[in-house]
MARMILUM-770194 format. One line per 3 residues: for each residue y, x, z of N, C-alpha, C. Coordinates in nm, 2 decimals, padded with zeros to 4 digits, always signed. Example, Ala and Ser with C-alpha at 12.3 -4.5 7.8 and 13.67 -1.06 7.14 Angstrom:
-00.57:+01.32:+00.78:-00.45:+01.23:+00.78:-00.33:+01.32:+00.78  -00.22:+01.28:+00.71:-00.11:+01.37:+00.71:+00.00:+01.29:+00.79
END
This chain:
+02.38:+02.64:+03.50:+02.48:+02.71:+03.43:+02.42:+02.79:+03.31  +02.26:+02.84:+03.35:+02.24:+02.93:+03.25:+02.23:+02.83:+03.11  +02.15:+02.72:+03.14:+02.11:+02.62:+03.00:+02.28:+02.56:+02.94
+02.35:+02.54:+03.03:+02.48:+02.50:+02.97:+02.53:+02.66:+02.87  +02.52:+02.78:+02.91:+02.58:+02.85:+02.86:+02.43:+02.88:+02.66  +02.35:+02.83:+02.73:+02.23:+02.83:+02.59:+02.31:+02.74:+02.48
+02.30:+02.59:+02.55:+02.40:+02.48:+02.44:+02.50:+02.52:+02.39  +02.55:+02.59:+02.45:+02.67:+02.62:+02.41:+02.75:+02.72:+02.31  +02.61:+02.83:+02.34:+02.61:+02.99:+02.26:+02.53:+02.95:+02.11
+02.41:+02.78:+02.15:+02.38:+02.77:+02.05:+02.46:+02.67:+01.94  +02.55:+02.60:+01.98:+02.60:+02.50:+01.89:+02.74:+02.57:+01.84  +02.84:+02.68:+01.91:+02.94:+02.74:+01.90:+02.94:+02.79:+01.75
+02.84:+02.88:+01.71:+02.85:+02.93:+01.57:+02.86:+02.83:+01.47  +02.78:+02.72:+01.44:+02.80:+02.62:+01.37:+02.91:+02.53:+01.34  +02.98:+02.55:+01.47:+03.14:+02.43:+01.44:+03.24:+02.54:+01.41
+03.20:+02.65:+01.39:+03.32:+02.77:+01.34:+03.34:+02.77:+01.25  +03.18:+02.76:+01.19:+03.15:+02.78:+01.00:+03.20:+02.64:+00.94  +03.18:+02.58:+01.03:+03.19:+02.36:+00.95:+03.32:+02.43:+00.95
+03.41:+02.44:+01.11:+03.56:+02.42:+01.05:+03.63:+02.56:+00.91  +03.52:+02.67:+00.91:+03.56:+02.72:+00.84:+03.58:+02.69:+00.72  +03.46:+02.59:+00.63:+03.43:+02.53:+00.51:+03.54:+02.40:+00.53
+03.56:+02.36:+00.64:+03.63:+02.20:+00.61:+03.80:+02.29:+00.61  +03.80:+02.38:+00.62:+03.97:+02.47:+00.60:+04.01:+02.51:+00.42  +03.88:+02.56:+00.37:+03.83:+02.59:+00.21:+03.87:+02.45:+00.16
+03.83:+02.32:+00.17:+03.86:+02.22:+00.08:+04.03:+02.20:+00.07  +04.08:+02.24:-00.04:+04.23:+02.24:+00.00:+04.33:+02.11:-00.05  +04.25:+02.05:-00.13:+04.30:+01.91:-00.16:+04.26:+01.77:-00.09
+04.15:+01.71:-00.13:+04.17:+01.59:-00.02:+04.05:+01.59:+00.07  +04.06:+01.63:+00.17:+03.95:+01.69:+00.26:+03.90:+01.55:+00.34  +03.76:+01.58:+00.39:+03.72:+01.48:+00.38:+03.71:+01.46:+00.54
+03.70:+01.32:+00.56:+03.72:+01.22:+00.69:+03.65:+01.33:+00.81  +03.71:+01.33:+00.93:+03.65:+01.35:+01.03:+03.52:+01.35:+01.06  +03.52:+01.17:+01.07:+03.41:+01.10:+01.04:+03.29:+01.12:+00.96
+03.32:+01.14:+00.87:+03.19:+01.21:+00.77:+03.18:+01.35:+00.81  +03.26:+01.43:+00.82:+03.20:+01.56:+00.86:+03.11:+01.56:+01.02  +03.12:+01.47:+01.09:+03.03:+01.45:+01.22:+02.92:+01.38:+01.17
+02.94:+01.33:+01.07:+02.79:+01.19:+01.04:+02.71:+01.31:+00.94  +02.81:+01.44:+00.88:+02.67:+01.52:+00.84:+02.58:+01.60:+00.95  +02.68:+01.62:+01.05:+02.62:+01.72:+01.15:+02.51:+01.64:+01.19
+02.50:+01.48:+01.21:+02.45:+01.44:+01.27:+02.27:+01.40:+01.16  +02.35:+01.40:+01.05:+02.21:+01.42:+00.93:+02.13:+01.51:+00.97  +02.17:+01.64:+00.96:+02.13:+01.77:+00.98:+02.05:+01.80:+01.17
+02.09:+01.71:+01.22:+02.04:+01.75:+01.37:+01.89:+01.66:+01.34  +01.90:+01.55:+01.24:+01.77:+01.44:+01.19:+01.70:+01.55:+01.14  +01.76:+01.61:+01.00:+01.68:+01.70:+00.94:+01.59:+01.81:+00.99
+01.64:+01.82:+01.15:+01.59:+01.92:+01.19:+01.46:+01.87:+01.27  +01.46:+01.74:+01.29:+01.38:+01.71:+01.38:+01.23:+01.69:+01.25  +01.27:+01.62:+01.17:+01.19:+01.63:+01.05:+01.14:+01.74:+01.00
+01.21:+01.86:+01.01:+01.10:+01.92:+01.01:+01.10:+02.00:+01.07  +01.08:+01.99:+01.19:+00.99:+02.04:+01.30:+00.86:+01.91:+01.29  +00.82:+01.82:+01.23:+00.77:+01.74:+01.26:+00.68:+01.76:+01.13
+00.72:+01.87:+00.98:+00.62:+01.91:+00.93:+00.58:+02.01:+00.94  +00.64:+02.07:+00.99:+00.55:+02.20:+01.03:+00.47:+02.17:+01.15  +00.49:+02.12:+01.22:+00.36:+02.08:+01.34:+00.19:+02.03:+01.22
+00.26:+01.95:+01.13:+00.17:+01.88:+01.05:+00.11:+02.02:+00.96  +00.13:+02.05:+00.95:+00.10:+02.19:+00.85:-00.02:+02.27:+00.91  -00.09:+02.34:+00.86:-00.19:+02.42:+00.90:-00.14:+02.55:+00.91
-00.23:+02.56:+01.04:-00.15:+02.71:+01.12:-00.21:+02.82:+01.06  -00.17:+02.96:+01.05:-00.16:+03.10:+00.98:-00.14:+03.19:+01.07  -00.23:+03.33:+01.04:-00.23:+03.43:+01.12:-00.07:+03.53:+01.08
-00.03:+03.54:+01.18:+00.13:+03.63:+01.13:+00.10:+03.74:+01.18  +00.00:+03.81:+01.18:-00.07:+03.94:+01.21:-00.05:+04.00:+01.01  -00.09:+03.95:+00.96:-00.14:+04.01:+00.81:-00.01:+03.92:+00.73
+00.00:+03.99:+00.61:+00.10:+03.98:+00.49:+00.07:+03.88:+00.43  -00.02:+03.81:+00.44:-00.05:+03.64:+00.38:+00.00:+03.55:+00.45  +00.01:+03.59:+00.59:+00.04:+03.47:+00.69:+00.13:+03.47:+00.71
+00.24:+03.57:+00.68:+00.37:+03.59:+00.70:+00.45:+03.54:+00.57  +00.38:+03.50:+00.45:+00.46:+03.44:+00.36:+00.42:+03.30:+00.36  +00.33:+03.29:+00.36:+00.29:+03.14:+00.40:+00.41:+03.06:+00.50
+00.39:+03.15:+00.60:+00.46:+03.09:+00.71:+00.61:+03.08:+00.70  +00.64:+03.19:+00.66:+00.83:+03.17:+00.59:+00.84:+03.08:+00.50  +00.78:+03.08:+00.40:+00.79:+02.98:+00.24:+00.76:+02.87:+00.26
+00.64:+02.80:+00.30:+00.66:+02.70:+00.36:+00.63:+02.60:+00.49  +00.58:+02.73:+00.59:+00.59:+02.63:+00.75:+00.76:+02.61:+00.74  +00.84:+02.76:+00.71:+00.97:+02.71:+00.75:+01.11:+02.67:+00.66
+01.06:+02.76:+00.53:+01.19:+02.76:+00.43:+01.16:+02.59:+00.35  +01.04:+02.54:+00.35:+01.02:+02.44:+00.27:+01.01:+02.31:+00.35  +00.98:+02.35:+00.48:+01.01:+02.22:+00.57:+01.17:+02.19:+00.61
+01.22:+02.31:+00.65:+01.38:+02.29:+00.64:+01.46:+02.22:+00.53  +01.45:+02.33:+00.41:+01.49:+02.28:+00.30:+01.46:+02.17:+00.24  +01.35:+02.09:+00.24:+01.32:+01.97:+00.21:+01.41:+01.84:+00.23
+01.41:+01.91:+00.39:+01.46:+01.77:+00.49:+01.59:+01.81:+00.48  +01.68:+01.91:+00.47:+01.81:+01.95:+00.45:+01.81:+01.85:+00.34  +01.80:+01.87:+00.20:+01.84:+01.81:+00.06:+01.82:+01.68:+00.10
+01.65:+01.60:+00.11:+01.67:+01.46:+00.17:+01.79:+01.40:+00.24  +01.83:+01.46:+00.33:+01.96:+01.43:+00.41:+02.09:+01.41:+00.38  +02.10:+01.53:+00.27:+02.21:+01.54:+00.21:+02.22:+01.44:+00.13
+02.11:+01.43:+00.07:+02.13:+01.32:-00.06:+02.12:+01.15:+00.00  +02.10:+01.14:+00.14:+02.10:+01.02:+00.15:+02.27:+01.06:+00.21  +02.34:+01.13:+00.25:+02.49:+01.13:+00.33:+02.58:+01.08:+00.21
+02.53:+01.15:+00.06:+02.65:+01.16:-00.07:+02.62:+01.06:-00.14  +02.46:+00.99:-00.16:+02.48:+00.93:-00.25:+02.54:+00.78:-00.27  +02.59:+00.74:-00.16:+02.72:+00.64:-00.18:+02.83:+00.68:-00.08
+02.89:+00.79:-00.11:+02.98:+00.84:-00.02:+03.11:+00.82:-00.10  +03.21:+00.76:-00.09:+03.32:+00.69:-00.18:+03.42:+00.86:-00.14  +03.40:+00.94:-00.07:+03.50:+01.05:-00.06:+03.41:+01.12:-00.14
+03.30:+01.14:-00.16:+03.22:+01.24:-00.24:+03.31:+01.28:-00.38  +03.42:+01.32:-00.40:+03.53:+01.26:-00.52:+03.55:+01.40:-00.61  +03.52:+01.49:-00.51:+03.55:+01.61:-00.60:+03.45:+01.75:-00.60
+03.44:+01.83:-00.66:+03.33:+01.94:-00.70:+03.31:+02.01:-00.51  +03.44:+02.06:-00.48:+03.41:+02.12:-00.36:+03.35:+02.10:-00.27  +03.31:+01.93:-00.24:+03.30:+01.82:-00.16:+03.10:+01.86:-00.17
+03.05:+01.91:-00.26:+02.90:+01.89:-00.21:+02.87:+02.03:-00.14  +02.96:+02.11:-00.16:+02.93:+02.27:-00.05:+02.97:+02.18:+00.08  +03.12:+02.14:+00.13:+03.09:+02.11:+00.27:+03.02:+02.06:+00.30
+03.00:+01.93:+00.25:+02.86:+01.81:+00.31:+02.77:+01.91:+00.33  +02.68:+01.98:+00.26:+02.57:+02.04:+00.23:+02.59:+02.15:+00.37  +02.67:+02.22:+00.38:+02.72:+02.33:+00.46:+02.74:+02.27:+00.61
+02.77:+02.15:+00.62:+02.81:+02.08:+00.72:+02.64:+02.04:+00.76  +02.55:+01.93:+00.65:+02.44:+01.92:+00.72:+02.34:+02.04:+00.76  +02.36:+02.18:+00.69:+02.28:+02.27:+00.74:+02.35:+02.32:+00.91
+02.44:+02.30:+00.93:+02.51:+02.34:+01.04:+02.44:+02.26:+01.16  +02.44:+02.12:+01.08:+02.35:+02.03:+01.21:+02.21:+02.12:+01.23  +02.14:+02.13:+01.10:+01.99:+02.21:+01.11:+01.99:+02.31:+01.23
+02.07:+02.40:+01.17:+02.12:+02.53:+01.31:+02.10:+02.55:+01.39  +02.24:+02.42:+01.44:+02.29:+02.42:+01.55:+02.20:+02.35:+01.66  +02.09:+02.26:+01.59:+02.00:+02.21:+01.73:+01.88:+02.29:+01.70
+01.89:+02.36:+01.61:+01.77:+02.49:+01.59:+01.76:+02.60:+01.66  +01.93:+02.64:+01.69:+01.94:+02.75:+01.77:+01.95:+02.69:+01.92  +01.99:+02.60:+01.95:+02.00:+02.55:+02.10:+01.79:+02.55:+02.13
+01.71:+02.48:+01.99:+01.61:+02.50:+02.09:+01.56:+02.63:+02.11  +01.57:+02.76:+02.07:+01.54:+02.89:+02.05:+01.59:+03.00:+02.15  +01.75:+02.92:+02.18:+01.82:+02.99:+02.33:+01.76:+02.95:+02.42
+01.69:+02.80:+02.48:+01.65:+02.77:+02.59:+01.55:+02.78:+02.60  +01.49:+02.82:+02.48:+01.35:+02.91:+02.46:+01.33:+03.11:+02.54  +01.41:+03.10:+02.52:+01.46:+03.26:+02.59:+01.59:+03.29:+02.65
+01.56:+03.21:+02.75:+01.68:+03.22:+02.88:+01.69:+03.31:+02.93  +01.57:+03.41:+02.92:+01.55:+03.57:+03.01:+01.64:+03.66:+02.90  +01.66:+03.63:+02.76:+01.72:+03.72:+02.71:+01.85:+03.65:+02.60
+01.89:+03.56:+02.66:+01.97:+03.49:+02.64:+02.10:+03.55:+02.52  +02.14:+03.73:+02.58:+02.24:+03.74:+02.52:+02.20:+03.78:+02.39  +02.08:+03.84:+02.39:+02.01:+03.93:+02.26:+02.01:+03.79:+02.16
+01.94:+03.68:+02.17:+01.88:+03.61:+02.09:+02.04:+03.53:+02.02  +02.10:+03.51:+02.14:+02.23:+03.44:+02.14:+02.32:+03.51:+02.03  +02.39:+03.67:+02.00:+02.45:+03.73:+01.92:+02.33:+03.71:+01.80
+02.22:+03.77:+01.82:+02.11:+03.80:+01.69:+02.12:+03.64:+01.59  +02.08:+03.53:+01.64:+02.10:+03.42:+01.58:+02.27:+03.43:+01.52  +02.35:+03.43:+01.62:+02.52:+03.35:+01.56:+02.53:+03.48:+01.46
+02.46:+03.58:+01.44:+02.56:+03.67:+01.38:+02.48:+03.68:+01.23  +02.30:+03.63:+01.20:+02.25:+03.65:+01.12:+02.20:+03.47:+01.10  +02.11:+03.42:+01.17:+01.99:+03.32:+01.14:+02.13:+03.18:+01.12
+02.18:+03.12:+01.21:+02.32:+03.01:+01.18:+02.39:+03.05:+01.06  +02.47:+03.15:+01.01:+02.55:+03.17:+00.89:+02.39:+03.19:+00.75  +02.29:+03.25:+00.80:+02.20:+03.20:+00.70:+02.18:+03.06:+00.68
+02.18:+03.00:+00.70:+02.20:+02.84:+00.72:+02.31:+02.79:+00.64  +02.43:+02.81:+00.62:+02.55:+02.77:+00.64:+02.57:+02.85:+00.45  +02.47:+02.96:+00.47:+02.48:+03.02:+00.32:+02.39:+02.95:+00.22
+02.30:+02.87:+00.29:+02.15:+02.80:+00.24:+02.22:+02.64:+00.17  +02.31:+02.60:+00.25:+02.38:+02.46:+00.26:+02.51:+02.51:+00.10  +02.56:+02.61:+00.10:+02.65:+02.64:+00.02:+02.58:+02.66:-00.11
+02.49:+02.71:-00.14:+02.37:+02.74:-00.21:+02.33:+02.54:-00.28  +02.29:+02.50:-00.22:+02.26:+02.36:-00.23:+02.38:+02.30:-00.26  +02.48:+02.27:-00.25:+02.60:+02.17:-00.26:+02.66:+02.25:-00.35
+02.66:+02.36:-00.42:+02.71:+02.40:-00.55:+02.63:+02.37:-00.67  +02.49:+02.36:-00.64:+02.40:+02.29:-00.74:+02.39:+02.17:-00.78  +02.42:+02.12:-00.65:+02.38:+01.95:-00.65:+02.53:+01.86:-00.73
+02.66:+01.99:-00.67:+02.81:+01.95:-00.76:+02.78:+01.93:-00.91  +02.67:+02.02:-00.94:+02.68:+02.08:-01.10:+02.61:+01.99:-01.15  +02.53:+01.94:-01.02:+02.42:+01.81:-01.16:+02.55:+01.69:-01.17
+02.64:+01.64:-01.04:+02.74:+01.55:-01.06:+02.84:+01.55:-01.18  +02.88:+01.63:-01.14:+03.01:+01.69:-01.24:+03.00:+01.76:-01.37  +02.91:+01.87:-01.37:+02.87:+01.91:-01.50:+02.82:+01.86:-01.60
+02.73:+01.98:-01.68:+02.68:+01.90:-01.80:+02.56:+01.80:-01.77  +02.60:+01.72:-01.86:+02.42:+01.59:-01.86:+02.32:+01.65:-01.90  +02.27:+01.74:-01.94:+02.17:+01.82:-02.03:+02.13:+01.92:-01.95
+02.18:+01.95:-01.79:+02.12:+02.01:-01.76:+02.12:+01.95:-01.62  +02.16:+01.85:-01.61:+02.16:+01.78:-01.47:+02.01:+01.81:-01.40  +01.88:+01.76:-01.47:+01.80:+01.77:-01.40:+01.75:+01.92:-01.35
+01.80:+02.00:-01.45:+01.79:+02.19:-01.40:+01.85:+02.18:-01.29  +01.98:+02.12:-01.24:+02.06:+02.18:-01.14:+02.02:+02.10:-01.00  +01.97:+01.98:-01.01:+01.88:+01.87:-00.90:+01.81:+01.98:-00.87
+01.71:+02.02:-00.94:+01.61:+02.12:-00.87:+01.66:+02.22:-00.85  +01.77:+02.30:-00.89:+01.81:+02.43:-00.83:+01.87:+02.44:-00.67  +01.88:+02.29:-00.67:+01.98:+02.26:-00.55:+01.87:+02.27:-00.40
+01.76:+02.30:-00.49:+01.64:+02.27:-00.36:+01.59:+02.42:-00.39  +01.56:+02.48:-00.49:+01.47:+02.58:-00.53:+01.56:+02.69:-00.51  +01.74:+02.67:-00.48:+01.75:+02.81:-00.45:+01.79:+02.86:-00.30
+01.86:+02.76:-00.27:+01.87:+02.80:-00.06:+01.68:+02.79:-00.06  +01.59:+02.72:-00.08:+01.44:+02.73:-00.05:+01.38:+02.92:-00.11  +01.42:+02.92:-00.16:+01.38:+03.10:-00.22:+01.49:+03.19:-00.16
+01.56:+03.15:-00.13:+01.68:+03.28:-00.03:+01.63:+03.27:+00.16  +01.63:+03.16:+00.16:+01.52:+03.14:+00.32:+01.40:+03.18:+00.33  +01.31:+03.16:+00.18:+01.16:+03.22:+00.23:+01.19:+03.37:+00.26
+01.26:+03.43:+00.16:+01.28:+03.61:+00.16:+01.35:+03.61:+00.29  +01.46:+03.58:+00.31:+01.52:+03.61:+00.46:+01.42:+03.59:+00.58  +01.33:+03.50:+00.57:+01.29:+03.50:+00.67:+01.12:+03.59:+00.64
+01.11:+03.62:+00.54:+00.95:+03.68:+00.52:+01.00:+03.85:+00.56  +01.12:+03.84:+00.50:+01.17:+03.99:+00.55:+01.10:+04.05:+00.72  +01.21:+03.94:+00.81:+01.21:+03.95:+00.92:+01.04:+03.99:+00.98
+00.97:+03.91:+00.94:+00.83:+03.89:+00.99:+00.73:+03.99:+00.97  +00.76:+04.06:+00.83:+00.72:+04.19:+00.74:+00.80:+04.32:+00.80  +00.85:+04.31:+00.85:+00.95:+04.42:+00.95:+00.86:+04.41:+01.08
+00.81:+04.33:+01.16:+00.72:+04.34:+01.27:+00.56:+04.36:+01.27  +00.52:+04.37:+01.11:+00.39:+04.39:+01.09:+00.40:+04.52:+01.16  +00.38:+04.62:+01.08:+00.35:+04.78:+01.12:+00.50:+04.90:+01.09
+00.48:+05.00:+01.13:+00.57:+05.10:+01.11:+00.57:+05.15:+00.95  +00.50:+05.13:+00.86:+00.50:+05.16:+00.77:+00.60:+05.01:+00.65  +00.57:+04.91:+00.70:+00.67:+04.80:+00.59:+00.81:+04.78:+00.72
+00.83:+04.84:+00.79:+00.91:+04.78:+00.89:+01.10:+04.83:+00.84  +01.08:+04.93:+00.75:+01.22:+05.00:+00.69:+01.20:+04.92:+00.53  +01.10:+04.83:+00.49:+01.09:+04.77:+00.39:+01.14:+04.60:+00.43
+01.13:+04.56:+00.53:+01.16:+04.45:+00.58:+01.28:+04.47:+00.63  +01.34:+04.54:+00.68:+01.47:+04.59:+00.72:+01.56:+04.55:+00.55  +01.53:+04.65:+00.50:+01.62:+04.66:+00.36:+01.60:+04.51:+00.31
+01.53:+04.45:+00.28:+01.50:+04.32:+00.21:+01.62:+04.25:+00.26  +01.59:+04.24:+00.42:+01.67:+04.17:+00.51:+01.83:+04.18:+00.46  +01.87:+04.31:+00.48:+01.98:+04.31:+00.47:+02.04:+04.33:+00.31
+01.97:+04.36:+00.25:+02.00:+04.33:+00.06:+02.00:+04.18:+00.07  +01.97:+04.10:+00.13:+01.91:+03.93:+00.06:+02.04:+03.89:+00.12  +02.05:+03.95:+00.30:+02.21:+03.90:+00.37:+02.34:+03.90:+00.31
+02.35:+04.05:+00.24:+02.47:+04.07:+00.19:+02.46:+03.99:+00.06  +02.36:+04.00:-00.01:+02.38:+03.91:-00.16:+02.42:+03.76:-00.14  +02.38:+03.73:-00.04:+02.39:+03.57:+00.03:+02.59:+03.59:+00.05
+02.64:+03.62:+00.14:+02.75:+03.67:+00.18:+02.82:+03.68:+00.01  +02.77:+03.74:-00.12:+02.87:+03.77:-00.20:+02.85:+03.62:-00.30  +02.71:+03.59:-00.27:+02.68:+03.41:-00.35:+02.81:+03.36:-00.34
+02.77:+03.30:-00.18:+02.86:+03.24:-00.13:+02.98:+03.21:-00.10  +03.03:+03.30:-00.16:+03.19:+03.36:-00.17:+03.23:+03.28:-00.36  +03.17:+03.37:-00.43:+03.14:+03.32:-00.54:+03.12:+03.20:-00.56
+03.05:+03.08:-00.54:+02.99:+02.97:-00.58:+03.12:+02.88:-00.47  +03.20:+02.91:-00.38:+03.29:+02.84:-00.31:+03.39:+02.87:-00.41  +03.40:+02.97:-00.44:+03.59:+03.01:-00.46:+03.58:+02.93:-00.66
+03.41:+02.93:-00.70:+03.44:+02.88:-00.83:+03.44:+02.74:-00.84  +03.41:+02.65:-00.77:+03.41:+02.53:-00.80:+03.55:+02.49:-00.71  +03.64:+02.63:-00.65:+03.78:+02.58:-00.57:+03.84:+02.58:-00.72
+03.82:+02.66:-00.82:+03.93:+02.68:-00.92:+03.89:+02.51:-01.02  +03.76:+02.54:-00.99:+03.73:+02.38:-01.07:+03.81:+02.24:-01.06  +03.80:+02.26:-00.90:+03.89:+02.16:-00.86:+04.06:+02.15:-00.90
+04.11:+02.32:-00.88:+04.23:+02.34:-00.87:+04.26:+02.28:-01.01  +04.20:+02.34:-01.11:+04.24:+02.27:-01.26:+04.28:+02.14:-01.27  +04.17:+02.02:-01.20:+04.13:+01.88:-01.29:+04.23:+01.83:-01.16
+04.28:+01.92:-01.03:+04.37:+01.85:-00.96:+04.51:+01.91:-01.00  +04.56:+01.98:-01.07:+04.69:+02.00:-01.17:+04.72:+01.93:-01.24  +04.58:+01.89:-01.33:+04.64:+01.82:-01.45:+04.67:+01.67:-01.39
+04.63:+01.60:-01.25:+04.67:+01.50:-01.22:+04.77:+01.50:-01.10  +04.85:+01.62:-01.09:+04.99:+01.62:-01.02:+04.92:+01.66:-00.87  +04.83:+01.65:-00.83:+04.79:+01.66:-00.68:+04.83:+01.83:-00.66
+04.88:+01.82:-00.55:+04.92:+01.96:-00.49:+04.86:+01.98:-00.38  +04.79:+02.13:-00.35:+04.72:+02.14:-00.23:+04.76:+02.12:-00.11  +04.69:+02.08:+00.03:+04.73:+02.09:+00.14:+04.81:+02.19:+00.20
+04.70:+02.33:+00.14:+04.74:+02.44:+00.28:+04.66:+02.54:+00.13  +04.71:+02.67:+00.14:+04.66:+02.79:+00.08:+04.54:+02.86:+00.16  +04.44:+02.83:+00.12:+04.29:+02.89:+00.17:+04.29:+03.02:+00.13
+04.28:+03.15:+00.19:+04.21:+03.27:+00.14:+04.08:+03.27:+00.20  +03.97:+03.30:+00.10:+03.81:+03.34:+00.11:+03.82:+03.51:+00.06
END
């Protein structure tokens, strides 16, 4: 019972936020089907890299070198990697891939796979304190994820859709900015457990980087909704359903 209630506390947060992102797309929203074949990218992605960071050389997380090392790239740069790889093999012959909104879900959907078999292996990792890690992850480490994927699929829209002159700027932003909002969220965390002296400095990081994530993300969804809303007026399409964010 106890491991069923781990799977379950760990995959729960993830299908809230998918269906919450797949409710935001308000014009032609995309197949079932594809929204499970990202989850299922992202559950790959995760195994990838768990498979570079094994490969990676290990660091003392006692001292302030090892704790950025270890955020930036045992984990923000092996995640993020294999997140973007994933994504980009899900869209780039995805015949629905059709409109701007469309690379935040995909993107938001494959980080959700990352998560969600991220957090299931982390709950059955701590069965003794199951409920602590269980709220602590669904309420902070999963929607960090979900803000990392939104972050990526608004950049990666902008190299599709936007300007040609800056396409190659936005390819890379699409990796360089959920990868720099994960290193800090998670170097935060790790810099808060050094000593009593950086611990109200890792605190504040933490929660300045959360809330700015929370206002991105709001932002960079609701602006490429109006994107869409425009270039789907001028060709008569009328929304499904009225989305508030």
């Amino acid at each position: 019972m106890l491991y069923f209630l781990a799977i379950l506390s760990g995959i729960l947060p993830a299908l809230v936020l998918i269906a919450f992102i797949y409710w935001q797309d308000k014009y032609r929203r995309e197949p079932v089907k594809w929204i499970v074949k990202s989850f299922w990218y992202g559950m790959m992605a995760c195994a990838g890299a768990v498979l570079i960071e094994i490969l990676l050389p290990d660091c003392d997380l006692d001292t302030l070198g090892g704790d950025v090392y270890y955020s930036f790239i045992v984990i923000a740069f092996s995640e993020e990697i294999m997140k973007y790889l994933f994504f980009w093999l899900l869209v780039r012959r995805n015949p629905f891939f059709d409109e701007r909104m469309d690379g935040i879900v995909y993107a938001a959907c494959v980080g959700m796979g990352l998560a969600g078999l991220e957090n299931i292996g982390y709950l059955l990792l701590n069965l003794d304190d199951l409920a602590f890690w269980g709220v602590g992850r669904a309420l902070f480490s999963v929607p960090g994820h979900f803000f990392y994927g939104v972050f990526m699929g608004y950049y990666y829209s902008l190299a599709i859709y936007g300007s040609r002159r800056r396409r190659v700027l936005y390819y890379i932003l699409a990796f360089l900015v959920p990868f720099a909002y994960h290193g800090i969220f998670d170097c935060s965390i790790l810099i808060a457990d050094l000593n009593d002296p950086l611990f109200y400095t890792g605190v504040s990081v933490f929660l300045v980087v959360f809330i700015l994530m929370i206002i991105m993300a709001r932002h960079y969804i609701l602006r490429l909704l109006r994107s869409d809303n425009k270039l789907m007026h001028k060709v008569g399409l009328r929304p499904t359903h009225n989305s508030k964010l």
